[in-house]
CHARMM internal coordinates of N, CA and C (Angstrom, degrees):
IC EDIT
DIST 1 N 1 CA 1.4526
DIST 1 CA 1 C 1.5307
ANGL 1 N 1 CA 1 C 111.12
DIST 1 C 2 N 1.4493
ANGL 1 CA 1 C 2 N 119.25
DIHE 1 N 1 CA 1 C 2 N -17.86
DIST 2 N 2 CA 1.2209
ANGL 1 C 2 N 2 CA 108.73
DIHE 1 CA 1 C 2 N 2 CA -177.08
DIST 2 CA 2 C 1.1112
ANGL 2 N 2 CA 2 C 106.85
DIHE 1 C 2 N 2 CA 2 C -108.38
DIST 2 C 3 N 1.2313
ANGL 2 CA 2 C 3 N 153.91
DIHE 2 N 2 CA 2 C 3 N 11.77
DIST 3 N 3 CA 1.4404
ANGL 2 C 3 N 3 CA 157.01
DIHE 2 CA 2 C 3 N 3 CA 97.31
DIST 3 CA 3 C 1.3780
ANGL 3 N 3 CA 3 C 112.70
DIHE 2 C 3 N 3 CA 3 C -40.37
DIST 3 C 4 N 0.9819
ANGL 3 CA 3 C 4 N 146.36
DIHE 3 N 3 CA 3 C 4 N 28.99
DIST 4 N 4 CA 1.5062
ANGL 3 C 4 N 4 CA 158.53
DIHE 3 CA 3 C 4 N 4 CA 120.70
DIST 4 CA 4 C 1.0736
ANGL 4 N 4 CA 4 C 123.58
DIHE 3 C 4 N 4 CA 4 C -62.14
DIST 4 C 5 N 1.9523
ANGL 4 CA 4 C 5 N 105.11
DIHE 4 N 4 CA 4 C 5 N -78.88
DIST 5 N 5 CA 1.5341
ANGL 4 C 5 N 5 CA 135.90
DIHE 4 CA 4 C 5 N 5 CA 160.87
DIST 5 CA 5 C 1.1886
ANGL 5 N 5 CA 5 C 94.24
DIHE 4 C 5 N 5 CA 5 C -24.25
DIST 5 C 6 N 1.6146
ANGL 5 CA 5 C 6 N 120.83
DIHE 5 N 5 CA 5 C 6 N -83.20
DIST 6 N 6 CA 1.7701
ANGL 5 C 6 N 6 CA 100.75
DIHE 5 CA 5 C 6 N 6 CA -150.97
DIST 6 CA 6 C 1.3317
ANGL 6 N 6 CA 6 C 117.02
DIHE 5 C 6 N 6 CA 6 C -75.97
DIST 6 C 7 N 1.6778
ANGL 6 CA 6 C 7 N 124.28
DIHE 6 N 6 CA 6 C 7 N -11.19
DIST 7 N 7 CA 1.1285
ANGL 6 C 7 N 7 CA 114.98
DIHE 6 CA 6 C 7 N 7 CA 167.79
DIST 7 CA 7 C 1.9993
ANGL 7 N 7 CA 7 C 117.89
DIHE 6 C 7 N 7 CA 7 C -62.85
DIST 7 C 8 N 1.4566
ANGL 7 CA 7 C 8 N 113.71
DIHE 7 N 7 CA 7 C 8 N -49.88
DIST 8 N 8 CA 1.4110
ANGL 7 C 8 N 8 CA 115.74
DIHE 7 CA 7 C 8 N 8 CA 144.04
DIST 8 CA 8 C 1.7750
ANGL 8 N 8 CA 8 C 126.31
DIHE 7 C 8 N 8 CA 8 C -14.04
DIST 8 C 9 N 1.4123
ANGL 8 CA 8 C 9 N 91.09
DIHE 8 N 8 CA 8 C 9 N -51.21
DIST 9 N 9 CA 1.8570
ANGL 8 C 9 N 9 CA 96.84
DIHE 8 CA 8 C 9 N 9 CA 179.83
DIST 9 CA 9 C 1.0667
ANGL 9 N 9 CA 9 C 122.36
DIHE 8 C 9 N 9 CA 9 C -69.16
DIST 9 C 10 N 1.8090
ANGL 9 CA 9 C 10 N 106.81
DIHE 9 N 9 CA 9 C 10 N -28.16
DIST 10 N 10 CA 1.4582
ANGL 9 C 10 N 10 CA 93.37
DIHE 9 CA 9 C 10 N 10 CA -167.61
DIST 10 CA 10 C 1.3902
ANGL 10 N 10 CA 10 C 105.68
DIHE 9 C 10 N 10 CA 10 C -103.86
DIST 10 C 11 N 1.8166
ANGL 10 CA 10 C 11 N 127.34
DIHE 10 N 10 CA 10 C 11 N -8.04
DIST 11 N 11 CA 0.9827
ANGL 10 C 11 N 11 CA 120.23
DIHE 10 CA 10 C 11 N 11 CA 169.25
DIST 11 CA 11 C 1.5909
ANGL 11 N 11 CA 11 C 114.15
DIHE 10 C 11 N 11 CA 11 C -85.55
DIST 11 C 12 N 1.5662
ANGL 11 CA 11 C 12 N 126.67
DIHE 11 N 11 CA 11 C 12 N 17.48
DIST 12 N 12 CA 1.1957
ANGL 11 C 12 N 12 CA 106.84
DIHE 11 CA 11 C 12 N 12 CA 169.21
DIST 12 CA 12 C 1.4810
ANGL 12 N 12 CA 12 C 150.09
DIHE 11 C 12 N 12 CA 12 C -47.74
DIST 12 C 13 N 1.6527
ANGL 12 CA 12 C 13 N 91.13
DIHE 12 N 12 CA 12 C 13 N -46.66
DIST 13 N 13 CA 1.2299
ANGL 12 C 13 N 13 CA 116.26
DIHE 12 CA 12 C 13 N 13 CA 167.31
DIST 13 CA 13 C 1.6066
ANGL 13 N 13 CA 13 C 139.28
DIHE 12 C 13 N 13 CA 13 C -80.94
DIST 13 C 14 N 1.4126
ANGL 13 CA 13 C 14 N 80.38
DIHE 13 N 13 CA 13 C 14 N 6.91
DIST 14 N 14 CA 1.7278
ANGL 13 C 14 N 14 CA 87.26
DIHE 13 CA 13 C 14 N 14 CA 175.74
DIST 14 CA 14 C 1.6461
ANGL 14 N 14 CA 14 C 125.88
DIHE 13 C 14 N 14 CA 14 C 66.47
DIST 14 C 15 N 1.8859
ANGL 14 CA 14 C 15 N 101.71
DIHE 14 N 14 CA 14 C 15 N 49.96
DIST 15 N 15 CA 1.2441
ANGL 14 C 15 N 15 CA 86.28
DIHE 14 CA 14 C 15 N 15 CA -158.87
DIST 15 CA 15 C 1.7489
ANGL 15 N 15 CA 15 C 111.05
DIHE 14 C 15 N 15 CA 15 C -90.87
DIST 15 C 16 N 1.0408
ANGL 15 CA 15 C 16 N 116.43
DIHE 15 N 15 CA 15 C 16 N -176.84
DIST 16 N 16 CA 1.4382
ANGL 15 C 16 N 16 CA 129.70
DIHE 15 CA 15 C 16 N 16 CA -162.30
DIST 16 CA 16 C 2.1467
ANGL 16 N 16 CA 16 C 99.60
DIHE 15 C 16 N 16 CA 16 C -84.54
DIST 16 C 17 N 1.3603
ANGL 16 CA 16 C 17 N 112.33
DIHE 16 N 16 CA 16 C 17 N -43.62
DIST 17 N 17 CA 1.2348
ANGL 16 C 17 N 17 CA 128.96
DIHE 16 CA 16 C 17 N 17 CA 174.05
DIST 17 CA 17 C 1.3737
ANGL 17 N 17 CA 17 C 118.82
DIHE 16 C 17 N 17 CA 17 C -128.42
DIST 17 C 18 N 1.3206
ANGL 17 CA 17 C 18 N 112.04
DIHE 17 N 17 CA 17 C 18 N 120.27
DIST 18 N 18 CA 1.6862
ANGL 17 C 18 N 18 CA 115.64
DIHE 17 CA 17 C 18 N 18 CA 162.46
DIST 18 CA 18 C 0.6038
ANGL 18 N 18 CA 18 C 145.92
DIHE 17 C 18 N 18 CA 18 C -118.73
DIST 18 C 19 N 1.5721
ANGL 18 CA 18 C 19 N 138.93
DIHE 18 N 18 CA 18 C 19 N 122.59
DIST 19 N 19 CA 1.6057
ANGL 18 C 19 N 19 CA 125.97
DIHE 18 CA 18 C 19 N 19 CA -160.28
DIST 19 CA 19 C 1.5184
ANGL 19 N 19 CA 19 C 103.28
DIHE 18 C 19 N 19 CA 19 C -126.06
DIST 19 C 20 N 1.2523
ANGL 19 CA 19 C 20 N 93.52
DIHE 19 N 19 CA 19 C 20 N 126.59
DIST 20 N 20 CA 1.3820
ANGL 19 C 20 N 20 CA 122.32
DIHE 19 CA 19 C 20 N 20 CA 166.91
DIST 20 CA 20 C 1.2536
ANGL 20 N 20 CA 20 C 120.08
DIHE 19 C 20 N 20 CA 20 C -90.35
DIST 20 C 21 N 1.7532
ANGL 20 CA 20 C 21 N 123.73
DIHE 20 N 20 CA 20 C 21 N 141.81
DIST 21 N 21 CA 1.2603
ANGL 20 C 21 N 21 CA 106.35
DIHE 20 CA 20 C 21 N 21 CA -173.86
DIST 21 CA 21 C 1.9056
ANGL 21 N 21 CA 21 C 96.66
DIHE 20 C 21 N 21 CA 21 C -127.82
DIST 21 C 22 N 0.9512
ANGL 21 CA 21 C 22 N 125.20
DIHE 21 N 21 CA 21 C 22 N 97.74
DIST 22 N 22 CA 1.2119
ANGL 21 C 22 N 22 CA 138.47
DIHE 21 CA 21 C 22 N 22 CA 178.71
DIST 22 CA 22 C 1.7188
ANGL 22 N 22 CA 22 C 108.28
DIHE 21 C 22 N 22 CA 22 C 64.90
DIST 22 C 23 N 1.4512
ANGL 22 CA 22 C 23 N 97.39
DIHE 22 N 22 CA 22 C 23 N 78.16
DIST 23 N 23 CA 1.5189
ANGL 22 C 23 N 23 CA 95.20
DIHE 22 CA 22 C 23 N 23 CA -165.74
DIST 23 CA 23 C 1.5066
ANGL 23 N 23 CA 23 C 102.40
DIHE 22 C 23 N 23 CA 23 C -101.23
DIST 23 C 24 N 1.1497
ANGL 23 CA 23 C 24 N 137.91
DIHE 23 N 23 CA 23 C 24 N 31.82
DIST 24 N 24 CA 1.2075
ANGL 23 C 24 N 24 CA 129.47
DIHE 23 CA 23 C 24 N 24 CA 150.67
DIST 24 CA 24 C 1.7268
ANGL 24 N 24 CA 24 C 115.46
DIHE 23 C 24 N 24 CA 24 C -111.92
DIST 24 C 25 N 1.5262
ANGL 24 CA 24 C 25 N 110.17
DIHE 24 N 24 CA 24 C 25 N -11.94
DIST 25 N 25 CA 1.5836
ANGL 24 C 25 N 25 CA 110.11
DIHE 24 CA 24 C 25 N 25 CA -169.30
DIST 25 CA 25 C 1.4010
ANGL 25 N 25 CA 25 C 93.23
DIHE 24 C 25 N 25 CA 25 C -58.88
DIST 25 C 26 N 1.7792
ANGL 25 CA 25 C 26 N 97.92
DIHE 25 N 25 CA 25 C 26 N 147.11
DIST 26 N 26 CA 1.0501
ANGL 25 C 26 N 26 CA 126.79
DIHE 25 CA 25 C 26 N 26 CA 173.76
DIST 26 CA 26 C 1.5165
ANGL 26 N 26 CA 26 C 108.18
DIHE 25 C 26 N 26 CA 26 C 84.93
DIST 26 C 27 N 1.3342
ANGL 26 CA 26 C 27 N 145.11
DIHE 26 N 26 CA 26 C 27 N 4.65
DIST 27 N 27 CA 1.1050
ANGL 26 C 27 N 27 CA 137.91
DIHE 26 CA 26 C 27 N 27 CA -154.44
DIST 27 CA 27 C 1.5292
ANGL 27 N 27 CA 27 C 98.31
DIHE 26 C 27 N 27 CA 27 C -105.12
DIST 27 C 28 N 1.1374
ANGL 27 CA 27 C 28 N 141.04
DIHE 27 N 27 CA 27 C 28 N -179.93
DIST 28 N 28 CA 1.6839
ANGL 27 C 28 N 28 CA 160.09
DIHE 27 CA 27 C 28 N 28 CA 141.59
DIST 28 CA 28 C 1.4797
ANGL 28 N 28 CA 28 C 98.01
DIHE 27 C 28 N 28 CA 28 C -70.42
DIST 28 C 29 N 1.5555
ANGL 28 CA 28 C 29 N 106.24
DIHE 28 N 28 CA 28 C 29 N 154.26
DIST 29 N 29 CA 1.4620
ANGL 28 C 29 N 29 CA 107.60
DIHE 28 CA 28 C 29 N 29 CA 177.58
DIST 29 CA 29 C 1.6236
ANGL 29 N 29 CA 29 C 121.85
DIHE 28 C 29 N 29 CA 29 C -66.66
DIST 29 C 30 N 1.5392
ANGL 29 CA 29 C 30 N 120.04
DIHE 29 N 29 CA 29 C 30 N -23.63
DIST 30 N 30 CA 1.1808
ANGL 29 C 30 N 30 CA 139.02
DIHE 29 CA 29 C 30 N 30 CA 178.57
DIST 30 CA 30 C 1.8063
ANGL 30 N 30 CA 30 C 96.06
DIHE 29 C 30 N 30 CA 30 C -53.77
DIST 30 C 31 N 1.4734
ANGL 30 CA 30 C 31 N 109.29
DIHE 30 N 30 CA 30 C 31 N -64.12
DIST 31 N 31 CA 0.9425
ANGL 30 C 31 N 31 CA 149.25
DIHE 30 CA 30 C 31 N 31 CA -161.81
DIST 31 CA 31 C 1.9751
ANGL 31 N 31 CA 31 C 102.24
DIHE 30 C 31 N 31 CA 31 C -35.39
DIST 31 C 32 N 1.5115
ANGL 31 CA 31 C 32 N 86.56
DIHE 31 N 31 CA 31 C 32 N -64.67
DIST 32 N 32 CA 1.8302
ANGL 31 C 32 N 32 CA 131.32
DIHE 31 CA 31 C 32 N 32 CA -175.19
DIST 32 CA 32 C 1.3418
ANGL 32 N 32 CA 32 C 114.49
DIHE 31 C 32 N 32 CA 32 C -61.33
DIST 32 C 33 N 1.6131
ANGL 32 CA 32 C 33 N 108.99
DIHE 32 N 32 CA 32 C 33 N -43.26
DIST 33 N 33 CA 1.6731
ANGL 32 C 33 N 33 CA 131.52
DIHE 32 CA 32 C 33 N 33 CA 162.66
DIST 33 CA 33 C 1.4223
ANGL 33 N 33 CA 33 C 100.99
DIHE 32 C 33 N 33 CA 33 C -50.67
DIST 33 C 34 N 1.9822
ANGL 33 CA 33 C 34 N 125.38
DIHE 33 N 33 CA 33 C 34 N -66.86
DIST 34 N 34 CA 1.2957
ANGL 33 C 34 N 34 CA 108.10
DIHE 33 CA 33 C 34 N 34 CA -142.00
DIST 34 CA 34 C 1.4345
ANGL 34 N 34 CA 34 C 102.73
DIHE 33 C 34 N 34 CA 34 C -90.57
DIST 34 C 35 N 1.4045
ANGL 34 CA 34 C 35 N 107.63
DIHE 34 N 34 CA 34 C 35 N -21.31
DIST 35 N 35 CA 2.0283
ANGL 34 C 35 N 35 CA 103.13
DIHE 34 CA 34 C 35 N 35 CA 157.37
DIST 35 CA 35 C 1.7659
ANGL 35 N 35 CA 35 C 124.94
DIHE 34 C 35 N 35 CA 35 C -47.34
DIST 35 C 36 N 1.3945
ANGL 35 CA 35 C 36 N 102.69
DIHE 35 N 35 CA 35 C 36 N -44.31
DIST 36 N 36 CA 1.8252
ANGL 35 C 36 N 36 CA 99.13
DIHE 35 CA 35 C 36 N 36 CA -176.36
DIST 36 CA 36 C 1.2484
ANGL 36 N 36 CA 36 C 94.02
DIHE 35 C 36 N 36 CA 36 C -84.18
DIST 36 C 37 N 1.4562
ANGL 36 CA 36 C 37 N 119.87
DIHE 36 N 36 CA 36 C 37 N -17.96
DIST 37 N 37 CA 1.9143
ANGL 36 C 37 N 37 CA 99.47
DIHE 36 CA 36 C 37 N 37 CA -176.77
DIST 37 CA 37 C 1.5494
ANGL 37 N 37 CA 37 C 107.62
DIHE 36 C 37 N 37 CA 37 C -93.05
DIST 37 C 38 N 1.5060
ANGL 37 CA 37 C 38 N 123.72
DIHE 37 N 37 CA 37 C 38 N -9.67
DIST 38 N 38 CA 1.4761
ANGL 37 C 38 N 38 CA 108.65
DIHE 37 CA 37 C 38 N 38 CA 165.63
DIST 38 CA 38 C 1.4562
ANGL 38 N 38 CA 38 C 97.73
DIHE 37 C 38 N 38 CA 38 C -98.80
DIST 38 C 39 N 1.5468
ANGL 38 CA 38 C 39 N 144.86
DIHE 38 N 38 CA 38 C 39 N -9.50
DIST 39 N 39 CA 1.5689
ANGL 38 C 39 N 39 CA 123.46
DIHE 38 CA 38 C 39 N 39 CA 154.50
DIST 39 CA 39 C 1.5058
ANGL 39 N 39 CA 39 C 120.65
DIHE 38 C 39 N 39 CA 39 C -52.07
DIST 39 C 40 N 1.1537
ANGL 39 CA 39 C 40 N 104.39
DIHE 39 N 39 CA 39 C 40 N -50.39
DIST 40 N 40 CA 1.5949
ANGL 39 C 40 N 40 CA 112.13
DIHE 39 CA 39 C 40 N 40 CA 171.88
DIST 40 CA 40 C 1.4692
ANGL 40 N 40 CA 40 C 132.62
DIHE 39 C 40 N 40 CA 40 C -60.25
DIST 40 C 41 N 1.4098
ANGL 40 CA 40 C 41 N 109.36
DIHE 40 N 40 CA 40 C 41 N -37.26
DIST 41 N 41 CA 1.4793
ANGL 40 C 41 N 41 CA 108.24
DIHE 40 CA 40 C 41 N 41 CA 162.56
DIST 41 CA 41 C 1.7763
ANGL 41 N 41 CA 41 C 107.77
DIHE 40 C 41 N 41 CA 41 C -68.68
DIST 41 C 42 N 1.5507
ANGL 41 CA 41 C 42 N 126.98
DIHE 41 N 41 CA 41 C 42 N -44.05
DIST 42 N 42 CA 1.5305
ANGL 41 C 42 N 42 CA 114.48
DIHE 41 CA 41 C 42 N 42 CA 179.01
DIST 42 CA 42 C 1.7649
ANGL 42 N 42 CA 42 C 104.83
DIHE 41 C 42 N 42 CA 42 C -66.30
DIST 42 C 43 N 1.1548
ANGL 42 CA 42 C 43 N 121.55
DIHE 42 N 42 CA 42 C 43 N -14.79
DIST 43 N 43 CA 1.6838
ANGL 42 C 43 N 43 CA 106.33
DIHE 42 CA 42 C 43 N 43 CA -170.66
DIST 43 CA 43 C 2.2488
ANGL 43 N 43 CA 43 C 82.92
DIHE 42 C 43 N 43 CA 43 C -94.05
DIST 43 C 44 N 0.6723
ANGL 43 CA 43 C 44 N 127.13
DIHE 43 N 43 CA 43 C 44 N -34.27
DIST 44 N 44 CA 1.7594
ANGL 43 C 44 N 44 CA 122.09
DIHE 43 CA 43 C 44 N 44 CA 179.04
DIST 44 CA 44 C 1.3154
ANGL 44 N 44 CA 44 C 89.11
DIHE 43 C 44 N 44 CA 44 C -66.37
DIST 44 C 45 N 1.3803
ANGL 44 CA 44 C 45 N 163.12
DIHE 44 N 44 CA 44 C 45 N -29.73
DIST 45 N 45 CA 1.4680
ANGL 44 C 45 N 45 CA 134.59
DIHE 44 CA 44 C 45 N 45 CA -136.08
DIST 45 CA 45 C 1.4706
ANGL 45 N 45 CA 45 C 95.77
DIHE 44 C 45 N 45 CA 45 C -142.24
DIST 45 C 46 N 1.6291
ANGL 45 CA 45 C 46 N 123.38
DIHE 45 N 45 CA 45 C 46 N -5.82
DIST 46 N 46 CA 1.4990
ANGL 45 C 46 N 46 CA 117.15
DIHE 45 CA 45 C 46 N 46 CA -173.09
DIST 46 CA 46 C 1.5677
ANGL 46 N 46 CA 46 C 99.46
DIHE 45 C 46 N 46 CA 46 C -122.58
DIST 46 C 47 N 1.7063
ANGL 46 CA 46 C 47 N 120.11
DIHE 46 N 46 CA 46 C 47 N -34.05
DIST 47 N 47 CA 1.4384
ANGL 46 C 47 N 47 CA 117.30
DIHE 46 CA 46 C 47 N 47 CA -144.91
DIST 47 CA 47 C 1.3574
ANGL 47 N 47 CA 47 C 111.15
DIHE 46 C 47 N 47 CA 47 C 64.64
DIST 47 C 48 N 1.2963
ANGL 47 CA 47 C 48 N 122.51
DIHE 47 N 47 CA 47 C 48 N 36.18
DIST 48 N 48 CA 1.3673
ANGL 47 C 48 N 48 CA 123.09
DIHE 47 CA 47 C 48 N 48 CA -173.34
DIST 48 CA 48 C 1.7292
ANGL 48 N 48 CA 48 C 89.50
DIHE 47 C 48 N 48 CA 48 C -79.54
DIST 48 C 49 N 1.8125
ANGL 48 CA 48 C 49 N 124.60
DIHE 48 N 48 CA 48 C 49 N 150.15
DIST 49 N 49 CA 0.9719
ANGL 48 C 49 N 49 CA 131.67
DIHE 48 CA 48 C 49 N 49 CA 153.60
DIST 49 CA 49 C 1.5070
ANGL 49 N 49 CA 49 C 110.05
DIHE 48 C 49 N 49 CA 49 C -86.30
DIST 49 C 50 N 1.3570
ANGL 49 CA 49 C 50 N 114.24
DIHE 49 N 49 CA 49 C 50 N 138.47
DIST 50 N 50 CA 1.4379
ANGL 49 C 50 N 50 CA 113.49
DIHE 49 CA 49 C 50 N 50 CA -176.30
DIST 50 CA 50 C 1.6828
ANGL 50 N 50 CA 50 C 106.57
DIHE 49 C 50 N 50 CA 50 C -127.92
DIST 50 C 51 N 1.2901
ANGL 50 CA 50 C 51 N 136.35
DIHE 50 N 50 CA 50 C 51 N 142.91
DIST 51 N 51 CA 0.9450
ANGL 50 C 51 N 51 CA 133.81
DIHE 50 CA 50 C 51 N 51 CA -171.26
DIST 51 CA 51 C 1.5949
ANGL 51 N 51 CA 51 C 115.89
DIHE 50 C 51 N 51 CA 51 C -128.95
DIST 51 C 52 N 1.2961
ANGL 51 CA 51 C 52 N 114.59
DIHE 51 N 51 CA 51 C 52 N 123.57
DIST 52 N 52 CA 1.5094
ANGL 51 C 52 N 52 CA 111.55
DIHE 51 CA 51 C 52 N 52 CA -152.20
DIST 52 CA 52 C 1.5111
ANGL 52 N 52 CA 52 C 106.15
DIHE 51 C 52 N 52 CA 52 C -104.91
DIST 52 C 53 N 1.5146
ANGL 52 CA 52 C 53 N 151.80
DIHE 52 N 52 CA 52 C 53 N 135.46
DIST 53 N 53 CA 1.4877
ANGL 52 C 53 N 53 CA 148.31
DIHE 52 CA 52 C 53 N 53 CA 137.40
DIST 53 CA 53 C 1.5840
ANGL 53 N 53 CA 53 C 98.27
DIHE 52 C 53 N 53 CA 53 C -75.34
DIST 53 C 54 N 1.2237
ANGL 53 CA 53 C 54 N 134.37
DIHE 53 N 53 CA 53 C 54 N 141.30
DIST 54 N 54 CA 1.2751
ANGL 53 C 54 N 54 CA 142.47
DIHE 53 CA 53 C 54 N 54 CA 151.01
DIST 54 CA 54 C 1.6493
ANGL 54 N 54 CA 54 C 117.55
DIHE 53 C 54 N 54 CA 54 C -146.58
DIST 54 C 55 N 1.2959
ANGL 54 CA 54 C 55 N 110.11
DIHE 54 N 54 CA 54 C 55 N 151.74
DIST 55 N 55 CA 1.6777
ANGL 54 C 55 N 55 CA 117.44
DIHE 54 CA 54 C 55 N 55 CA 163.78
DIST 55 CA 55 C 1.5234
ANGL 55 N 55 CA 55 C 103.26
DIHE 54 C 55 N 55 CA 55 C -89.26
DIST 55 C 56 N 1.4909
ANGL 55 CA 55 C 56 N 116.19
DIHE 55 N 55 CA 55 C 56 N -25.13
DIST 56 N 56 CA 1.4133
ANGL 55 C 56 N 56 CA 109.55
DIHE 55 CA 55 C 56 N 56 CA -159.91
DIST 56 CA 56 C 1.9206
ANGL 56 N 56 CA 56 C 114.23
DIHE 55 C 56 N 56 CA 56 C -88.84
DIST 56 C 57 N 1.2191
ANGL 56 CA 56 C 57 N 100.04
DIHE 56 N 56 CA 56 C 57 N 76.21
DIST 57 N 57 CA 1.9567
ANGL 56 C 57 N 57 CA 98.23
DIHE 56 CA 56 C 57 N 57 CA 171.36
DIST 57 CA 57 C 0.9557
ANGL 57 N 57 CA 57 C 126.20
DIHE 56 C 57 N 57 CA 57 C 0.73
DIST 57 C 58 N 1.5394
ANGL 57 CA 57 C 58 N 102.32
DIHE 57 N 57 CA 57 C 58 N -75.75
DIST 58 N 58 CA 1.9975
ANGL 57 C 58 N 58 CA 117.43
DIHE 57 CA 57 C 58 N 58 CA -152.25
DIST 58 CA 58 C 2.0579
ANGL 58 N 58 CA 58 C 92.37
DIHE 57 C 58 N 58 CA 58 C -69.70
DIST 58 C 59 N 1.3594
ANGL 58 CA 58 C 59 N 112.85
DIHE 58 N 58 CA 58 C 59 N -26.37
DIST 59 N 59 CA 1.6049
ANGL 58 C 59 N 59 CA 110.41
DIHE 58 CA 58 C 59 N 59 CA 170.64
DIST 59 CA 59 C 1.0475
ANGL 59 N 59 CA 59 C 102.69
DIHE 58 C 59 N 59 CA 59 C -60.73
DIST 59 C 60 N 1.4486
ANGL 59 CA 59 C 60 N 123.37
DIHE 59 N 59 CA 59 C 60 N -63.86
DIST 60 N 60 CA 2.0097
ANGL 59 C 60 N 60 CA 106.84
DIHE 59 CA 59 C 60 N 60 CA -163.08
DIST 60 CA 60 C 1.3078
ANGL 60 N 60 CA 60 C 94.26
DIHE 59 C 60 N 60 CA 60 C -73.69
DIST 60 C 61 N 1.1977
ANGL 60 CA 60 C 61 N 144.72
DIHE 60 N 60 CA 60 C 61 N -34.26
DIST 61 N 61 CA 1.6772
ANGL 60 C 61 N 61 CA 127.72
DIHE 60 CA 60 C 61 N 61 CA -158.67
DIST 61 CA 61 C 1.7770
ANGL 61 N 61 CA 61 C 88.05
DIHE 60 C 61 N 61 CA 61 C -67.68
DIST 61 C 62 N 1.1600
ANGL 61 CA 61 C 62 N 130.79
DIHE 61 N 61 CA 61 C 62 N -47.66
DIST 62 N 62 CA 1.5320
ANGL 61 C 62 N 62 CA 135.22
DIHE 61 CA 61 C 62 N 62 CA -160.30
DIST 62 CA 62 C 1.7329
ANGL 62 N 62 CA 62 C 97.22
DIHE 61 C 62 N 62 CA 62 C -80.82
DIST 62 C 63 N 1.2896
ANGL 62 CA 62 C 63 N 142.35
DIHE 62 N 62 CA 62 C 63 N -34.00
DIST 63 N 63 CA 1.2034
ANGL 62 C 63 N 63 CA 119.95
DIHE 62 CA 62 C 63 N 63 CA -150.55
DIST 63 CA 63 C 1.7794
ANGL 63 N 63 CA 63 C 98.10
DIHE 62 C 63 N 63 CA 63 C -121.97
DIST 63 C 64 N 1.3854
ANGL 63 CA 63 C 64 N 95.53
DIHE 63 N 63 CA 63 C 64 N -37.26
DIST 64 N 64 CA 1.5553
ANGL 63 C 64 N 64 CA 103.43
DIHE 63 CA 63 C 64 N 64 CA -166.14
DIST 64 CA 64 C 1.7379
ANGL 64 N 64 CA 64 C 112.63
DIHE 63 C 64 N 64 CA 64 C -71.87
DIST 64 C 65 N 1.0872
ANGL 64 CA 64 C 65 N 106.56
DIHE 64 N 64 CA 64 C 65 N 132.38
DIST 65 N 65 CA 1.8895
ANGL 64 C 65 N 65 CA 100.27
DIHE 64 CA 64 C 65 N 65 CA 174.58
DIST 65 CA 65 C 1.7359
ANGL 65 N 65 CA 65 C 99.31
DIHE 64 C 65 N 65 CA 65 C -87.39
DIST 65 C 66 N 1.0522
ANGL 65 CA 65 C 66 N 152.61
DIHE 65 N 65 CA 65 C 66 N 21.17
DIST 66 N 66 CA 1.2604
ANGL 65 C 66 N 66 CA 148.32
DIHE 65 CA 65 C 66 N 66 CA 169.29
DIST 66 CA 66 C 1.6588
ANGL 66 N 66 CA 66 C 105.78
DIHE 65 C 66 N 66 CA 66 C -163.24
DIST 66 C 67 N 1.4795
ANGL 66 CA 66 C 67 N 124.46
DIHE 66 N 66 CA 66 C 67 N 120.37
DIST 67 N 67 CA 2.1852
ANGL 66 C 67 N 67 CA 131.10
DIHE 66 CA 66 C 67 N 67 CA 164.46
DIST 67 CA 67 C 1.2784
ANGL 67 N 67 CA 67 C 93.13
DIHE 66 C 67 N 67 CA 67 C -105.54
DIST 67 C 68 N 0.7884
ANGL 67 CA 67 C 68 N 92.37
DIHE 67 N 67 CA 67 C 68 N 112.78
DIST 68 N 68 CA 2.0532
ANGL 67 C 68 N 68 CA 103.98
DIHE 67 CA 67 C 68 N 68 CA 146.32
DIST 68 CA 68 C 1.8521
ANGL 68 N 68 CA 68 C 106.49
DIHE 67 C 68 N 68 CA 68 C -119.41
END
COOR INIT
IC SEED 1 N 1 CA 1 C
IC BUILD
């Protein structure tokens, strides 16, 4: 729930770019699912740019359109 909350916080304001910095660590896979599936519905409905840190691969290879 609190990887919800702050995702909530930072989209309050409607910003233009967001960076997240490992916003699923620590979660359950359930958990990990409903974070990239409500990132993905705000990047489909805003053109929001989102900017990801992760340890977890198979997430950026699956969600991210650009890994470095």
């Amino acid at each position: 729930m609190i990887r919800r909350l702050e995702l909530a916080q930072a989209l309050v304001n409607a910003p233009r770019l967001l960076v997240l910095d490992e916003p699923t660590s620590g979660l359950d896979p359930i958990g990990r699912a409903s974070v990239w599936g409500r990132i993905g519905e705000i990047r489909a409905a805003t053109g929001m740019t989102v900017l990801v840190t992760t340890h977890y691969m198979d997430e950026a290879d699956q969600h991210c359109d650009w890994v470095c």
